[in-house]
N, C-alpha and C positions, 0 to 999 in steps of 0.2 A: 226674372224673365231673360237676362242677359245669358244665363247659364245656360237656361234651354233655348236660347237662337242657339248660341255657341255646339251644343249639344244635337241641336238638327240639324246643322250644316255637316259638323264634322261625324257624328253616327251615322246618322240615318242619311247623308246624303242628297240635305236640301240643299241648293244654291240661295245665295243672301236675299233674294226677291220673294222666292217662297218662306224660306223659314221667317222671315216679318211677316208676310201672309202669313201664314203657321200662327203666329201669335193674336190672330186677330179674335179666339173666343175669349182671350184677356179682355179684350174690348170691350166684347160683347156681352160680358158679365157684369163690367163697369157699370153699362149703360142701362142693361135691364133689369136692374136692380136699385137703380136708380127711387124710383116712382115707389116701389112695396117699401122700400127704406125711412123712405120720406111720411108715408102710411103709419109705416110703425112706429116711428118713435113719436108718434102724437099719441098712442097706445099702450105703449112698454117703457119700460123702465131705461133711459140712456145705458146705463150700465150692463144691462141684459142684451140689450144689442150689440154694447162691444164687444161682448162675451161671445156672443153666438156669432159673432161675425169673423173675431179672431178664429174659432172653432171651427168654419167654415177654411180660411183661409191654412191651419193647420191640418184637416182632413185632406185637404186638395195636397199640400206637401207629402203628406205621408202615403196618401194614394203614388202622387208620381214615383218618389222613392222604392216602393214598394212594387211598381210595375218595372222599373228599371234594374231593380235587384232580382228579380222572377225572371223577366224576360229579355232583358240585358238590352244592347244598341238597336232588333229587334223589335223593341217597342211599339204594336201601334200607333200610329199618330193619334187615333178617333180618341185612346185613351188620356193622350196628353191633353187634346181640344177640352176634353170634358172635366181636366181636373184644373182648366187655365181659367173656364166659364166659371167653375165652384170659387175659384182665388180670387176673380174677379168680386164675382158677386158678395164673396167673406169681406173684402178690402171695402169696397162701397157701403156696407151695412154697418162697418165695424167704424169707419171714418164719417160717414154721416154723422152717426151720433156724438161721436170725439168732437169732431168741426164745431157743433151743434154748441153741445156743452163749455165747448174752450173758451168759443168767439161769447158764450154769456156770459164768461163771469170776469170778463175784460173791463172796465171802466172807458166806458164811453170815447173819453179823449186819446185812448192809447190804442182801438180798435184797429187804427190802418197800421199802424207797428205790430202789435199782435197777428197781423193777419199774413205780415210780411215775413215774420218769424216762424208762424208757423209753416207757409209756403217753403223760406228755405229748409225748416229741417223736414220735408216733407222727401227734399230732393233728396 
């Protein structure tokens, strides 16, 4: 996401307060994805979700790439909103299940270390 603030300041001409705004269907893919995520993997397979969820977060890359190489600094924004809600929402499905799977097969006693390690290599 750093690339595309970077990218709607200096193309398209957002100033630093909108292009953070700009990035808020990240968010909002986060978020809403949350609750069916949580759904699913009482239903599906961990592994299938991280699958589908990377796939998501790869369609949304390759969509933007692909609108950037078409239609160059031009870009609509609506198209960027909509491939940042898909990233969103790939990242939450794909990491629920990860999260899910990591922190079970931790040994009890080392759970807040595991949970700290996983946090930083998150960053």
């Amino acid at each position: 996401s750093l690339q595309l603030f970077g990218f709607l300041q200096t193309a398209q001409g957002f100033g630093p307060v909108l292009g953070g705004i700009a990035l808020a269907p990240l968010v909002i893919g986060l978020v809403a994805a949350a609750l069916p995520s949580a759904r699913l993997f009482g239903r599906t397979p961990a592994h299938q979700l991280i699958v589908g969820g990377l796939g998501l977060m790869l369609l949304a890359m390759l969509l933007t790439a692909l609108a950037v190489l078409w239609l160059g600094a031009g870009t609509p924004y609506l198209i960027f909103a909509a491939c940042l809600l898909l990233f969103g929402a790939g990242y939450t499905l794909a990491n629920t299940a990860w999260e899910t799977l990591y922190m079970g097969s931790v040994p009890a006693g080392l759970a807040g270390l595991s949970a700290a390690i996983s946090s930083a290599a998150g960053q």
